[in-house]
Structures are given as structure tokens and as C-alpha cells.
DRENDOZA-706760 format. One line per 2 residues: their letters; for each residue x, y, z of C-alpha. Coordinates in steps of 0.1 Angstrom, whole numbers, plus 5000, padded with zeros to 4 digits. Each point is the difference from the previous one (the first is absolute). Layout:
// DRENDOZA-706760
A	X Y Z | ...
//
This chain:
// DRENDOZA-706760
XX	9131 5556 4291 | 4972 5014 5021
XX	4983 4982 5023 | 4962 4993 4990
XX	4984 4973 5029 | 5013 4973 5018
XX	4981 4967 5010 | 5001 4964 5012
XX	5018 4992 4971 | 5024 5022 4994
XX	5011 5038 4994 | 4986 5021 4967
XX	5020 5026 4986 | 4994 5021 4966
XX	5029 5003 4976 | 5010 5020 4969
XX	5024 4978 4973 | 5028 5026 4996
XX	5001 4988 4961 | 4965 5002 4989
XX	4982 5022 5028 | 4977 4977 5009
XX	4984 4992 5028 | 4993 4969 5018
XX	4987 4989 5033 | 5030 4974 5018
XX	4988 4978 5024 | 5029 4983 5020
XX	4981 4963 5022 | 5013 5006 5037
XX	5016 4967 5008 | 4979 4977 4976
XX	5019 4968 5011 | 4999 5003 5038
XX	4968 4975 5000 | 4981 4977 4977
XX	4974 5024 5003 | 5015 5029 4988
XX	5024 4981 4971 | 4967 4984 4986
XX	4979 5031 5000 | 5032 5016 4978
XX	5001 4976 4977 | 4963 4999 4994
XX	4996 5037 4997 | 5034 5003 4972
XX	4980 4972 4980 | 4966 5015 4999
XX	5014 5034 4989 | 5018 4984 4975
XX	4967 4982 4985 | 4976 5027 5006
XX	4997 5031 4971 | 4968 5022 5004
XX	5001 5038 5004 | 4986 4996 5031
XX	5025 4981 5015 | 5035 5014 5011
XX	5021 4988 4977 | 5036 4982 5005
XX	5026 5017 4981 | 5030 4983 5015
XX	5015 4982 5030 | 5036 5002 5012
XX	5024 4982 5025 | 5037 5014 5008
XX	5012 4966 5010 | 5013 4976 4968
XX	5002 4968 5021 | 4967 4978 5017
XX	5022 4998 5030 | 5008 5037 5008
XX	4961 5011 4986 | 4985 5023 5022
XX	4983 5023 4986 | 4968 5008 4974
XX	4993 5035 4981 | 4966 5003 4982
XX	4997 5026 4976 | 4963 5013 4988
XX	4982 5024 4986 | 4998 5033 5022
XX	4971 5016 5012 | 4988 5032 5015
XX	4983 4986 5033 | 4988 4970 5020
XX	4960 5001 5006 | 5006 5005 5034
XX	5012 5038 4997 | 4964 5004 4975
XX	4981 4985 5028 | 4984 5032 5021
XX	4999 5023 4970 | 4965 5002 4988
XX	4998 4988 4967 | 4970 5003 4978
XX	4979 4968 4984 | 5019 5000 4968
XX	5032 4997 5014 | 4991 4971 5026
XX	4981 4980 4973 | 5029 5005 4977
XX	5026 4986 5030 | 4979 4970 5005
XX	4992 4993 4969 | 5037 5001 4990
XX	5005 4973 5035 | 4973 4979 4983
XX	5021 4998 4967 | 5030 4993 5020
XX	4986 4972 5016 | 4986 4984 4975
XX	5025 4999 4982 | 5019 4982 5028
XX	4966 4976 5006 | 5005 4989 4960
XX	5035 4987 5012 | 4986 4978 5029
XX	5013 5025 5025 | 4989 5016 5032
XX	5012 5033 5011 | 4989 4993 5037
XX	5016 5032 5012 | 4979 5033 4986
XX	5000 5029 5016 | 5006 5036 4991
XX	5043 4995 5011 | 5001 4976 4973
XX	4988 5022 4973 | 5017 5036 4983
XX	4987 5022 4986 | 5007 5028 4972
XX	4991 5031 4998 | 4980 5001 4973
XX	4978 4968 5021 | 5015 4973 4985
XX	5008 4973 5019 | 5018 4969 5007
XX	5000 4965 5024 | 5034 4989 5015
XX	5013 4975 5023 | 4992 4967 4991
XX	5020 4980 5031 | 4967 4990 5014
XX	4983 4990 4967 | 4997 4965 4992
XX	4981 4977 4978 | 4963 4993 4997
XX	5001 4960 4998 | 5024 4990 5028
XX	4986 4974 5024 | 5015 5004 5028
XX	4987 5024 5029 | 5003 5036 4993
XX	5009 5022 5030 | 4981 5024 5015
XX	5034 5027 5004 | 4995 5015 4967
XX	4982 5030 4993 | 5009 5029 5021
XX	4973 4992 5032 | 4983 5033 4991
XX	4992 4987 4962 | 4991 4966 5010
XX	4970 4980 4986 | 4980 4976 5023
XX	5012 4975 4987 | 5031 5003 5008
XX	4996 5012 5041 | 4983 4966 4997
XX	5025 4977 4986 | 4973 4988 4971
XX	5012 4988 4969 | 5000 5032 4975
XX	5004 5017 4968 | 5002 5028 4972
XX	4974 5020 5025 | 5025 5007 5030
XX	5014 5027 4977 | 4962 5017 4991
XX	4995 5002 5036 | 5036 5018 5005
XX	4990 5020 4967 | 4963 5009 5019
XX	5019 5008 5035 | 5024 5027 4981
XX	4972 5019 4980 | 4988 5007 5036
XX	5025 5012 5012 | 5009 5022 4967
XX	4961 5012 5006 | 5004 5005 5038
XX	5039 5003 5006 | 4992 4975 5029
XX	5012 4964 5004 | 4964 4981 4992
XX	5009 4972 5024 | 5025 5011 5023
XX	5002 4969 5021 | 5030 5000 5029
XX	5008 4962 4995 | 4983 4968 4984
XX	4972 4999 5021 | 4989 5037 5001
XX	5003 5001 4961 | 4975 4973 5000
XX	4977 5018 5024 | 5002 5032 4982
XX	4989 4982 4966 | 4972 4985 5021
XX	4988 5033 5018 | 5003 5018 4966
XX	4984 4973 4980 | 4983 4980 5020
XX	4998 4964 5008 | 5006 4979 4973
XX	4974 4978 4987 | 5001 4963 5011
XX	5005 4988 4962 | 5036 5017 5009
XX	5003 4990 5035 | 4994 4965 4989
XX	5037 4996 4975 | 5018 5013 5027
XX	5019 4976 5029 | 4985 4987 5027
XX	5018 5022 5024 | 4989 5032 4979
XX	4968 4986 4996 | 4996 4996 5038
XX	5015 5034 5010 | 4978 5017 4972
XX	4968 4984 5018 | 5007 5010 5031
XX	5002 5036 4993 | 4967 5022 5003
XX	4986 5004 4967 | 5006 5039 4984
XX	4976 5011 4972 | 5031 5023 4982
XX	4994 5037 4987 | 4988 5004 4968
XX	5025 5020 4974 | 4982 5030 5000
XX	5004 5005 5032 | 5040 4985 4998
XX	5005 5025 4971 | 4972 5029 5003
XX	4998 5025 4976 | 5022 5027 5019
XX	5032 4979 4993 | 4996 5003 4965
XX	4997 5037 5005 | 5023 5017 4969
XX	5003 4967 4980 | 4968 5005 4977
XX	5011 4999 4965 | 4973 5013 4978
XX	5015 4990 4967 | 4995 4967 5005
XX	4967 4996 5022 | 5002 4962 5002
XX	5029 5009 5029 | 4979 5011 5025
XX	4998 4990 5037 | 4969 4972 4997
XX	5027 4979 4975 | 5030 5002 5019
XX	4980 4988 5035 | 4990 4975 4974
XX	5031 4990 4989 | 5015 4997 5035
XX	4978 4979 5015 | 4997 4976 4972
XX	5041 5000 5006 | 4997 4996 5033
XX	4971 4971 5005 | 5016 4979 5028
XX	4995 4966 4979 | 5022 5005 4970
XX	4973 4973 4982 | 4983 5028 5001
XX	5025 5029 4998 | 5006 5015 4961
XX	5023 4985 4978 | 5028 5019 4985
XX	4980 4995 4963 | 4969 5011 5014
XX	5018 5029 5019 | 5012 5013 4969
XX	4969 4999 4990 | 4982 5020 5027
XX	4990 5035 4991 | 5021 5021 5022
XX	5033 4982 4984 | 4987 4992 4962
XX	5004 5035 4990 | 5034 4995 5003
XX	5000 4968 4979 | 5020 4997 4970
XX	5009 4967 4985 | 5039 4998 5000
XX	5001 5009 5035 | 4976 4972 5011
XX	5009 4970 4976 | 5034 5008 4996
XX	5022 4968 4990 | 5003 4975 5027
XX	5036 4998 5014 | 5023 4973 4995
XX	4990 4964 5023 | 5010 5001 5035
XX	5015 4969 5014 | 4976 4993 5024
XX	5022 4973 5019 | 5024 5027 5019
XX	4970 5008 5023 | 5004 4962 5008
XX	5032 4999 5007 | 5018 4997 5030
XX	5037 5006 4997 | 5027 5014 5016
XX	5012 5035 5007 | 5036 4987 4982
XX	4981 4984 4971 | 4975 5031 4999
XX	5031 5022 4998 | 5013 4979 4970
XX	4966 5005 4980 | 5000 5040 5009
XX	5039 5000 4987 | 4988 4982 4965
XX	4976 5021 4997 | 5013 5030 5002
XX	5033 4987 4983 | 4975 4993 4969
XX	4982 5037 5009 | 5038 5015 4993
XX	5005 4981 4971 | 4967 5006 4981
XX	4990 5039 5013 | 5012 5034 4997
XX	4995 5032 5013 | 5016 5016 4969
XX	4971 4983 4981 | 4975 5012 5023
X	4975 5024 4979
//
């Protein structure tokens, strides 16, 4: 086992099946019953992997618990495919406008994918993606995903602060566009190698949008709360900076792609700030992003309208239960995992 990351969740290792020679990625959860929190986030993320099937999704190959027994279960091992690299080691190596189209365009397929299921990602952002070396690429992590149609207030701590969508600092009712604004936020940085919004805590992320993009307009200002709409008003108006000057021509330098001239600087400014328009009524959809010249080059039918995945019980968003009774649903489930996978069928 060699150690590959560790997060919130839990430590990542690689590993090589003595028998076979294969290779998998092993994520063990770090305590996943110690809170509600935690237990619900588990079970939600071993149930989405088990629905979702698209090559741009990591896929679940198995999941694996020592202890036999509900009362003495501890402990949760998710095996996955294994990659070469997150997106956070690519970020700062100058890639050229081929290989960035390709990587969001391969996002965009991911996500749709998920968005034809009802669900969310809500936490995008270039630690939650690998990479291979030949630039394909994958989304993982789905413990903060959750379903399009639930009724009930949606938090604002989701998305990693950096990859957060308006919306969201705001506490408005949202959707499928939080994850095009995350999307738009890491193609900057994969252009620049520098955090677009680098905001210290809730309130400076929300002033950097605003000194970056401007005020928003008062058809926005007017869905959001009273106290937001209040605190927005009283703030000196800023005109924002237009994205040729956010992304001039010198930061493109060694990206041109001459083979394919509808890559050029002018479309991916274009693309970006039609990602990142501060109203998500009028932000791109992920349809009309595929759709966009600097990603439609890419675009290959499979890839896009790949089969839906199974329906996703909607109703565990909902639910408020227990840590104990969480704990019993994550044993079931991986108790049916054991009994229906294999690693020996893998491939």
C-alpha cells in the first residue's frame, strides 16, 4: 500500500492485488460514524457510486468492512479505479488549449451525467478530480452531492469556499449551475495556476467575486434575502474588469494550438465569462456548454448522452436519522456490496 492523499474524509492509498496485478485506489472513511454529519455524507457518497457508470466518473469497484457484526462495525474500505494524479499536482504546469478544453470538456460530461440523475456535485474543484496521463480524466467524491428537487434549505458549506457560486455565499435557493461556476473557477486556474477567487473567509470570497466581476445587477440582488439584499446596497457600487483584461493575452502565451484554430484565446475568454456570469439565469447551461466552441471539438456522442444511471432515491437527502441507524444502512450496504461485487471480476 502506498499512500496517495489524505482528506476530510479519510486516508487514500494505491494497491496492487497480489493475484491479478492490478491496481486499485483504496480509500479507508476516517471515523465515518463519529457524527450524523459524517455517517450521512458516507452513506450518500457509497450509494451514488454505486448508481453512477460514465467514463468520466471514478468508478466503484468494491467496498469492504473487517468487522462481521453491526455492533463491532467500524470501519469502511472503498476500492476504485486508480489514477495517475489529482488536478491539483497539473495545476501550474502550463498546458496548451487542447489539453484544457479536453479536461473541461471531459468535467462537462461528468457532470452531466450526474445532473441526468437529479444530482448536484456541489463540491468541484481541481482535489476532487484525477487525472491520467494520457489527459484523461475523472470526478470523485460525491459526500457533498445531493439531489436537485429537495425542498428543504440547502446549505451554504458545500463547495470548497474558493469554488463557490453566488448563490451559494448567499444562501439563495440553487441548482445544476453551482457546479459550471466551480467548472469556470478551475479552467482559470489551469490557465493561470492561480486561485481565481482566493477569498480568506465568507465574506472576502464575496468581495473578491464582486471586485473581479462587479456588482451584480439588481434583477439578482432582488432574489436574494433581505439581509443580503441590504448589505449588497450598502456597498459602493464596482463597475468589474472586463475578461480581457482578467485573462490578457500574455497568459495564454504557449497554449495556441494551430491545428484546431477555433481554440484560440478570444473563445476561451468567451467561454469563461459566459461560465462565470454572476446570475446563473444567465450563466451557460451544461447543454449549451458542450455546445460552445472551445469544448465542441471535443464532442462525441457516447461521451455526452451516455445512458442515464439508475434512479436515485431522492428521500435520503430528507432524512434525518441517527448516527446508530445511519451506521445500520452503511452496514447493509456494504453487506449487499460484499455479496454482489468482486475484485476478481474486475476487468
Amino acid at each position: 500500500m502506498i499512500p496517495i492523499g489524505i482528506g476530510v474524509q479519510g486516508a487514500v492509498c494505491s494497491a496492487v492485488d497480489s493475484k491479478t496485478g492490478r491496481k486499485y485506489a483504496v480509500k479507508k472513511l476516517s471515523q465515518p460514524f463519529q457524527d450524523v454529519t459524517f455517517a450521512k455524507r458516507a452513506y450518500r457518497e457509497l450509494k451514488l457510486m454505486r448508481l453512477v457508470n460514465h467514463p468520466n466518473i471514478i468508478k466503484l469497484l468494491y467496498a469492504y468492512t473487517p468487522q462481521h457484526t453491526l455492533e463491532t462495525f467500524r470501519d469502511v474500505y472503498i476500492f476504485t479505479e486508480l489514477m495517475d494524479n489529482s488536478l491539483r499536482n497539473v495545476l501550474g504546469i502550463k498546458l496548451d488549449h487542447e489539453r484544457v478544453s479536453y479536461l473541461v470538456y471531459q468535467m462537462l460530461c461528468g457532470i452531466r451525467h450526474l445532473h441526468t440523475a437529479g444530482i448536484i456535485h456541489r463540491d468541484l474543484k481541481p482535489s476532487n478530480m484525477v487525472v491520467c496521463s494520457n489527459c484523461r480524466l475523472k470526478i470523485l467524491d460525491f459526500g457533498l452531492a445531493r439531489s436537485i428537487d429537495t425542498s428543504f434549505t440547502m446549505t451554504q458549506y458545500v463547495v470548497t469556499r474558493h469554488y463557490r457560486a453566488p448563490e451559494i455565499i448567499l444562501n439563495m435557493e440553487y441548482d445544476t449551475k453551482v457546479d459550471i461556476w466551480s467548472i469556470g473557477c478551475i479552467m482559470a486556474e489551469l490557465i493561470t495556476g492561480a486561485v481565481l477567487f482566493p477569498g480568506t473567509d465568507h465574506i472576502d470570497q464575496w468581495m473578491r467575486i464582486v471586485q473581479t466581476l462587479g456588482t451584480p445587477r439588481p434583477e439578482f440582488v432582488a432574489r436574494t434575502t433581505p439581509g443580503a439584499q441590504r448589505y449588497i446596497n450598502n456597498q459602493p457600487i464596482v463597475a468589474g474588469r472586463p475578461f480581457q483584461e482578467l485573462f490578457p493575452d500574455r497568459v495564454f502565451d504557449g497554449m495556441a494550438s494551430p491545428n484546431v484554430p477555433q481554440l484560440s484565446n478570444d473563445a476561451a475568454r468567451d467561454f469563461l465569462r459566459r461560465m462565470l456570469a454572476f446570475d446563473p439565469l444567465e450563466r451557460i447551461s451544461v447543454d449549451e456548454a458542450l455546445a460552445h466552441p472551445y469544448i465542441n471539438v471535443w464532442y462525441y456522442e457516447e461521451d455526452v448522452n451516455w445512458p442515464a444511471p439508475k434512479p436515485y432515491d431522492h428521500t435520503i437527502d430528507a432524512q434525518n436519522l441517527t448516527v446508530a441507524q445511519w451506521k445500520r444502512l452503511m452496514f447493509e450496504e456494504i453487506q449487499d456490496i460484499q455479496r454482489t461485487m468482486s475484485l476478481d471480476e474486475e476487468g
